[in-house]
DOVOSE-218216 format. One record per residue (C-alpha): residue number from 1; x, y, z. Coordinates in steps of 0.02 Angstrom, whole numbers, padded with zeros to 5 digits. Example, Ala and Ser with C-alpha at 12.3 -4.5 7.8 and 13.67 -1.06 7.14 Angstrom:
DOVOSE-218216
+-----+--------+--------+--------+
:   n :     xx :     yy :     zz :
+-----+--------+--------+--------+
:   1 :  00615 : -00225 :  00390 :
:   2 :  00684 : -00053 :  00357 :
+-----+--------+--------+--------+
This chain:
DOVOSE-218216
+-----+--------+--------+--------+
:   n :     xx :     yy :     zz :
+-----+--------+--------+--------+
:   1 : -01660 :  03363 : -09164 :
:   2 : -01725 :  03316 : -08991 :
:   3 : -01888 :  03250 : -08960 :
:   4 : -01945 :  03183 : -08809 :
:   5 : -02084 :  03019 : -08787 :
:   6 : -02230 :  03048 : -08658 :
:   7 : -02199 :  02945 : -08529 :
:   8 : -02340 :  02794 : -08501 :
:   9 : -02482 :  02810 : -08373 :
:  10 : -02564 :  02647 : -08323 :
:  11 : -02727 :  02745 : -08252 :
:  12 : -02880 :  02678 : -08376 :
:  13 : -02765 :  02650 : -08508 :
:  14 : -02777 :  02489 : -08636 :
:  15 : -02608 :  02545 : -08725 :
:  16 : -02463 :  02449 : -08673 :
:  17 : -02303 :  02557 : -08652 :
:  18 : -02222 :  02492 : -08812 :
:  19 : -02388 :  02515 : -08917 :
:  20 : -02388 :  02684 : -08856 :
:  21 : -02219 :  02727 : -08872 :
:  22 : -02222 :  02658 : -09059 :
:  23 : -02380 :  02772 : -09094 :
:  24 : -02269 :  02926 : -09015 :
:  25 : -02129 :  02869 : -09133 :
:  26 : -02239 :  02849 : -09295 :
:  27 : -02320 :  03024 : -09284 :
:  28 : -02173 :  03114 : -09238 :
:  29 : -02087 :  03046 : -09393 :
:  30 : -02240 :  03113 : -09492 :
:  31 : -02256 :  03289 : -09422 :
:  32 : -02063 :  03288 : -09464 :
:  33 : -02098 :  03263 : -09630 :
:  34 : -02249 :  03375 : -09652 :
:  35 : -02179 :  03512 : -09603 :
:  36 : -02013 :  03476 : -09686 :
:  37 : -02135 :  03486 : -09836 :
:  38 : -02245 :  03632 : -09790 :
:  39 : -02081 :  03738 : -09756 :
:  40 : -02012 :  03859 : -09890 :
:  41 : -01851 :  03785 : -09995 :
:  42 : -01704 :  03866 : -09899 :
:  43 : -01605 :  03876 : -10054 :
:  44 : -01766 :  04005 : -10148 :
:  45 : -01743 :  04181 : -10104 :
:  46 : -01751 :  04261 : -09994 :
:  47 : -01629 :  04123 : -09929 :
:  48 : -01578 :  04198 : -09756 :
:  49 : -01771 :  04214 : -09705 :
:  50 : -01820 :  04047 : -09757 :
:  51 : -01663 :  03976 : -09661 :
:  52 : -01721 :  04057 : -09514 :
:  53 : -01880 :  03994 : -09518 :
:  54 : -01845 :  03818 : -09555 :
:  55 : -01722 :  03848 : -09398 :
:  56 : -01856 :  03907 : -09270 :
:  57 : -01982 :  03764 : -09323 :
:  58 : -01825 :  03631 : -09334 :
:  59 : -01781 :  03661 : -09159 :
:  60 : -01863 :  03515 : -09087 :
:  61 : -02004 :  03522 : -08932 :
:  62 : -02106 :  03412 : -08908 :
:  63 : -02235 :  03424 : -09035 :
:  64 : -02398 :  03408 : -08923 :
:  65 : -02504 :  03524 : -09013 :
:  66 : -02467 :  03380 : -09171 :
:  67 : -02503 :  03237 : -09068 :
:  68 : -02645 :  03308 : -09007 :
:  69 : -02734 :  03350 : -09169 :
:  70 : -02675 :  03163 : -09234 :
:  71 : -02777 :  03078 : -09071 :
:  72 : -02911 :  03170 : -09093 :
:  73 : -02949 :  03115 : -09269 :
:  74 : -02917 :  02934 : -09208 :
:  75 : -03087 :  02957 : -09141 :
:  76 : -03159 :  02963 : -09298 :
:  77 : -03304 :  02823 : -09330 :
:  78 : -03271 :  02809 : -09513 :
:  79 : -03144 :  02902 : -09639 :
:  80 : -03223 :  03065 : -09656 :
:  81 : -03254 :  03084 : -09855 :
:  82 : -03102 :  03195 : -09951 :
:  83 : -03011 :  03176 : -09774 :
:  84 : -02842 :  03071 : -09805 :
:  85 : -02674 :  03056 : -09709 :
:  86 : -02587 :  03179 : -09816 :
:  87 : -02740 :  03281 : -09761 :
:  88 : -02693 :  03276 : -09573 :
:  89 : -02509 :  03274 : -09560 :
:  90 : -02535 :  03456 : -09660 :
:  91 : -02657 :  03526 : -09540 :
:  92 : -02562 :  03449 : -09388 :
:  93 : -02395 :  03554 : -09482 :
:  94 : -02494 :  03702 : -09507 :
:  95 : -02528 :  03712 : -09303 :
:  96 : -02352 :  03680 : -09283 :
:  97 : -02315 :  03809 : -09372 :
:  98 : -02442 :  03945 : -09296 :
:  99 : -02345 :  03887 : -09125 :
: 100 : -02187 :  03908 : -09180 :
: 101 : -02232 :  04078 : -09227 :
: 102 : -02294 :  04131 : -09056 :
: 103 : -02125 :  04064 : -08980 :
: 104 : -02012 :  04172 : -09104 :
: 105 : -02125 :  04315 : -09049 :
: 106 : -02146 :  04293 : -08880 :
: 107 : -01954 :  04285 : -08858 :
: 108 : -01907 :  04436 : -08939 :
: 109 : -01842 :  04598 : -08798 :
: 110 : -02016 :  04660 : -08822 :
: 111 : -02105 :  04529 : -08767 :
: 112 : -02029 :  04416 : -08659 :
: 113 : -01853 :  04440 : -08715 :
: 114 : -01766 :  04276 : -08670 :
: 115 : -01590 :  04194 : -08750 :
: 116 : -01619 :  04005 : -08759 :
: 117 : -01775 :  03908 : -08832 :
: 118 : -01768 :  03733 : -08824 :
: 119 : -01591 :  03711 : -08777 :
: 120 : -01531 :  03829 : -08921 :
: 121 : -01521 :  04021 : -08951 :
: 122 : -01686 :  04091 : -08995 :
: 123 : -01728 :  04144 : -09175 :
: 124 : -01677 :  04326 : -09132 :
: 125 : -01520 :  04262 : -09072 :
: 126 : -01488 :  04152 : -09200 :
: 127 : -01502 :  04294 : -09336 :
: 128 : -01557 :  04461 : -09294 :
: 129 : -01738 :  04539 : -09217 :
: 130 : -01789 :  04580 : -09380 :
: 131 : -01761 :  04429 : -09461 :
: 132 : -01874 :  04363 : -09294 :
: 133 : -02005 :  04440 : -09328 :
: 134 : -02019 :  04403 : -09513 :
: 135 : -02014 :  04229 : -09465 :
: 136 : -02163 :  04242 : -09367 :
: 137 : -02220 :  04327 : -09489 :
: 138 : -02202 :  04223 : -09614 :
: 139 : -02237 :  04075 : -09533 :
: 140 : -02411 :  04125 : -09474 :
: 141 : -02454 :  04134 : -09653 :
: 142 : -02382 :  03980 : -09714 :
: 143 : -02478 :  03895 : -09560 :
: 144 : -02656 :  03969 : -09646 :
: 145 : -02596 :  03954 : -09863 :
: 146 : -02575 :  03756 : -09795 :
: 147 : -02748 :  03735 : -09723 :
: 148 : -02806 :  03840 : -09883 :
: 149 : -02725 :  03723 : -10005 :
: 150 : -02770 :  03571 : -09936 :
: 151 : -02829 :  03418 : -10025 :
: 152 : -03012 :  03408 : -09926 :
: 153 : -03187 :  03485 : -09954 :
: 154 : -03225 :  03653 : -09941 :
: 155 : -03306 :  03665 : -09795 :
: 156 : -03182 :  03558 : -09688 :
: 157 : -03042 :  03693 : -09765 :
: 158 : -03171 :  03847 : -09703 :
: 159 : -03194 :  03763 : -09526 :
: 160 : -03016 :  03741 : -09503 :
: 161 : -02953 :  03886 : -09555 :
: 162 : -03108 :  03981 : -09436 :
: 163 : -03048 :  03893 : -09300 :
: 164 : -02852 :  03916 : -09296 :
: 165 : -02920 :  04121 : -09338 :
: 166 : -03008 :  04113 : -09197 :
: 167 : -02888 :  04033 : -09059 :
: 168 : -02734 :  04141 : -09130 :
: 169 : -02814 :  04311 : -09114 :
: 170 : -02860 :  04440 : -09019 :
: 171 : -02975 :  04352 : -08905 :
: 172 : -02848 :  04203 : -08925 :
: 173 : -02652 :  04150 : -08911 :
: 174 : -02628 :  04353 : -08969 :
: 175 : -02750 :  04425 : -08847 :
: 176 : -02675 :  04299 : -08707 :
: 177 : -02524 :  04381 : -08735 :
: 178 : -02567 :  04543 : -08730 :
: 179 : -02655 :  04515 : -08560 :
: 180 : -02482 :  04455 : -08489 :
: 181 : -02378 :  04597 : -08545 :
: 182 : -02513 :  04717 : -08453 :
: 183 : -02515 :  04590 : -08298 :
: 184 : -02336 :  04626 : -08249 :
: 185 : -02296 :  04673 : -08050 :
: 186 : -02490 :  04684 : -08054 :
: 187 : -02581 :  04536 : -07930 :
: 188 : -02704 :  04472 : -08030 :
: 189 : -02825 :  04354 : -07945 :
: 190 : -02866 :  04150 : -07998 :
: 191 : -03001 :  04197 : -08109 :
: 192 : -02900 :  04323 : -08187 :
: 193 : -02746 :  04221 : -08208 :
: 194 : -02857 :  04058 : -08274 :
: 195 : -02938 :  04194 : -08402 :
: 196 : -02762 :  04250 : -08484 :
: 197 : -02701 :  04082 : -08477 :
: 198 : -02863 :  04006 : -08554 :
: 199 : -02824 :  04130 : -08720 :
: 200 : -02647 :  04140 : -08714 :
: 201 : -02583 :  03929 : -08708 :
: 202 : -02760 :  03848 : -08689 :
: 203 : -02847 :  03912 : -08828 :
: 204 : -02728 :  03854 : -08956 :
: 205 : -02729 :  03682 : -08871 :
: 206 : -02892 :  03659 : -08872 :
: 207 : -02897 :  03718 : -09055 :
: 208 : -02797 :  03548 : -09105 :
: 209 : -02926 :  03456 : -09027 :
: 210 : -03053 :  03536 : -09117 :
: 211 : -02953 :  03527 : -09281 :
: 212 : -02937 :  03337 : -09254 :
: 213 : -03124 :  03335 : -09226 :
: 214 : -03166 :  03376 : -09386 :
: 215 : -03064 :  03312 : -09490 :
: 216 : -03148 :  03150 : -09396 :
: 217 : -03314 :  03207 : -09439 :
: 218 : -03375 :  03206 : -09266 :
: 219 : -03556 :  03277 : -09210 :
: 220 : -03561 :  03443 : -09119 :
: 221 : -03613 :  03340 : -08958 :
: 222 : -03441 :  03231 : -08987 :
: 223 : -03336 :  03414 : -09006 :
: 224 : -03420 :  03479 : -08835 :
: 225 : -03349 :  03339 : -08728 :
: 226 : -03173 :  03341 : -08807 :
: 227 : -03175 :  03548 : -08786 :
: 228 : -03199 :  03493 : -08596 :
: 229 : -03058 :  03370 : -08611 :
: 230 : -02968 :  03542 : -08701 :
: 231 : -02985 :  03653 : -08593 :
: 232 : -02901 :  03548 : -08433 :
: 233 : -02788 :  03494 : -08528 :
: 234 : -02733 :  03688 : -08603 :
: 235 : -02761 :  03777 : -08404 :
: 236 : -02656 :  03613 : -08369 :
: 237 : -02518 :  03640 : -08460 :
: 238 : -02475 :  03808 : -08422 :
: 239 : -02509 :  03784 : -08208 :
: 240 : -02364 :  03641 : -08250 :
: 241 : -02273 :  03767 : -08345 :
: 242 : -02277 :  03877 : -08183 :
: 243 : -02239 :  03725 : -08065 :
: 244 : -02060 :  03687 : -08193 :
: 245 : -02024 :  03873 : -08203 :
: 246 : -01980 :  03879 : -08016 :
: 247 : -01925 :  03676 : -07988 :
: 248 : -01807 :  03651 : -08149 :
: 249 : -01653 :  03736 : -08201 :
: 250 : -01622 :  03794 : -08377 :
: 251 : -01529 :  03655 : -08458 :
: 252 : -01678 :  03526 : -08396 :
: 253 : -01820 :  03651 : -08463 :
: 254 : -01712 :  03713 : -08630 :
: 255 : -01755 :  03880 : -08589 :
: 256 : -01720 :  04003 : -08449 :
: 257 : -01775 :  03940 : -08275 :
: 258 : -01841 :  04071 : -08164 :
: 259 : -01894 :  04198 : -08277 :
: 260 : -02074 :  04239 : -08225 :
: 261 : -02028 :  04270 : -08077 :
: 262 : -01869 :  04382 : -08100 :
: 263 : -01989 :  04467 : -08223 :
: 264 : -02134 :  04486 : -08083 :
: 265 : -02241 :  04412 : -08198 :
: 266 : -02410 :  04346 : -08104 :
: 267 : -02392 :  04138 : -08093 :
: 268 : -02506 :  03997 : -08002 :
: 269 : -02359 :  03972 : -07906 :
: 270 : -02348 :  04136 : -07856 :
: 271 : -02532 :  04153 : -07824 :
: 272 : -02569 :  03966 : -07749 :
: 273 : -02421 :  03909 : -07684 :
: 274 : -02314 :  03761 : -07755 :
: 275 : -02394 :  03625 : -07663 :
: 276 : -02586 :  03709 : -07708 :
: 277 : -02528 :  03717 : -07889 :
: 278 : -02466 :  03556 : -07899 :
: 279 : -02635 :  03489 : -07811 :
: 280 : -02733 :  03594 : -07957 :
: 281 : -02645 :  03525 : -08106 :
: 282 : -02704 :  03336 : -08032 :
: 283 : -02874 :  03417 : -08013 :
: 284 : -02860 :  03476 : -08214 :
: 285 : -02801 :  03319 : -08285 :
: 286 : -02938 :  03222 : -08166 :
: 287 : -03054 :  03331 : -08252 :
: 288 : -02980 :  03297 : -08408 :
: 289 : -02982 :  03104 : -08399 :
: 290 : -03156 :  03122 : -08345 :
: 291 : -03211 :  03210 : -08511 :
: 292 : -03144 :  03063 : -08605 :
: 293 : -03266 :  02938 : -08502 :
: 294 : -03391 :  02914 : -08635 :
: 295 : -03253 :  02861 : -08751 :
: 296 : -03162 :  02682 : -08756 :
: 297 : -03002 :  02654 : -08808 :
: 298 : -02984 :  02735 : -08948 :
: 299 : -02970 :  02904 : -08830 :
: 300 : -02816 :  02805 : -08754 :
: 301 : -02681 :  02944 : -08862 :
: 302 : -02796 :  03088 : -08771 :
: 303 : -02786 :  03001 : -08621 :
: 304 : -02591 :  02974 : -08623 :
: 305 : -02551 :  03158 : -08701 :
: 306 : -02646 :  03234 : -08531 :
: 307 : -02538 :  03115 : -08425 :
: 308 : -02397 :  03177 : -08514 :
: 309 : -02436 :  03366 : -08466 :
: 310 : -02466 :  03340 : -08280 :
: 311 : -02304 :  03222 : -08264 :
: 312 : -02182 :  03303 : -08389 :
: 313 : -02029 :  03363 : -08322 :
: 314 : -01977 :  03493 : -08453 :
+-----+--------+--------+--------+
């Protein structure tokens, strides 16, 4: 499986590079191992389903919707009471999960019908369409049965599960979607394109954040500067989505290169420019950083993982 490390930004950062490349290392090997866990046996019927889905999610990436949830719960003041470990590494799986999902979807010929997901053949591929889509399927459910079954208080398993609901649906990741399939050869303007982008990658995103929150136990006033850290960070990772699509070539991105724009599909790129999009993903993580000011170092993992999106390569 590959995985790749965020690189290090020295900006207002107290982690040295090794520190934070051990803390990428540590809670990659437990997300591994959650979902590894959370994942149907692939040896129970129906075998060929549960193989598939154990290959979409086993595909590799690199795991930021995890590492985000994990960061935010190092905010936490105290341990939160009922709130263990065990307790996170599930919920961090179960958003893993809920994204893989939306990938096995979204490549499928009726959405955005593409051959290669991180440098392999997508589910549909792989198997067959319907097999795909059962995956998704199936792993959408999985994502919410873990948060349901988890070893915390009631009300933490309530606001978690309200909260993945609510950025996966309609006026979510699926309702993001849904707006981008309509928006094709059609010139949609910034606010329009920050709107569907906002639902369709943000929103889930800023969900981890949120999830981390409160499995930390933080106050509401705590949650309202981190959903302003979010939301840069989610409109950030999609404008540098844009900027790759149209600078990379397949093999680097582990996907196909070019394909919004072959597809007519509206892009910051396409609307800004390259050199104005690059300039606005800056301006996002800026904003991001500066959401994170009241924090100390124990917002350093934010404050790397929003490097990471502006300066990744892939």
């Amino acid at each position: 499986m590959s995985q790749t490390s965020p690189p290090t930004s020295q900006s207002n950062l107290s982690h040295s590079s090794d520190e934070w490349s051990s803390w990428v290392s540590t809670h990659l090997l437990r997300i591994e191992s959650a979902l590894n866990q959370a994942l149907p046996v692939t040896s129970v019927k129906p075998e060929r389903l549960h193989s598939a889905m154990a290959y979409a999610v086993n595909a590799g990436g690199k795991r930021i919707r995890p590492l985000l949830v994990y960061a935010a719960y190092e905010l936490k003041d105290q341990v939160t009471q009922g709130v263990t470990d065990t307790t996170v590494d599930q919920t961090a799986a179960a958003l893993e999960m809920l994204h893989t999902y939306s990938l096995v979807h979204d490549d499928l010929p009726a959405m955005d019908n593409d051959d290669l997901r991180r440098g392999k053949p997508t589910t549909h591929k792989a198997y067959d369409e319907a097999t795909a889509l059962l995956v998704g399927d199936a792993l959408q459910t999985q994502a919410f049965e873990v948060l349901a079954n988890l070893d915390a208080p009631a009300q933490i398993r309530i606001d978690l599960v309200k909260e993945l609901a609510s950025a996966s649906g309609s006026t979510g990741m699926a309702g993001g979607q849904a707006i981008d399939l309509q928006s094709v050869g059609i010139a949609l303007n910034r606010a329009e394109l920050e709107q569907m982008h906002r639902m369709k990658t943000g929103a889930l995103l800023a969900a981890c954040v949120r999830m981390g929150a409160i499995l930390a136990g933080l106050t509401d006033q705590q949650k309202k500067s981190l959903d302003q850290y979010a939301q840069a960070i989610g409109l950030g990772f999609q404008v540098v989505d844009d900027i790759l699509d149209v600078t990379q070539d397949s093999q680097v991105l582990g996907k196909t290169a070019g394909k919004d724009a072959d597809a007519d599909k509206p892009t910051f790129v396409s609307l800004m420019g390259l050199e104005n999009a690059q300039t606005f993903a800056n301006d996002l993580n800026d904003q991001a950083l500066k959401a994170l000011d009241a924090w100390g170092k124990e917002a350093d993992s934010l404050r790397q993982i929003a490097n990471w999106v502006t300066s990744r390569k892939h």
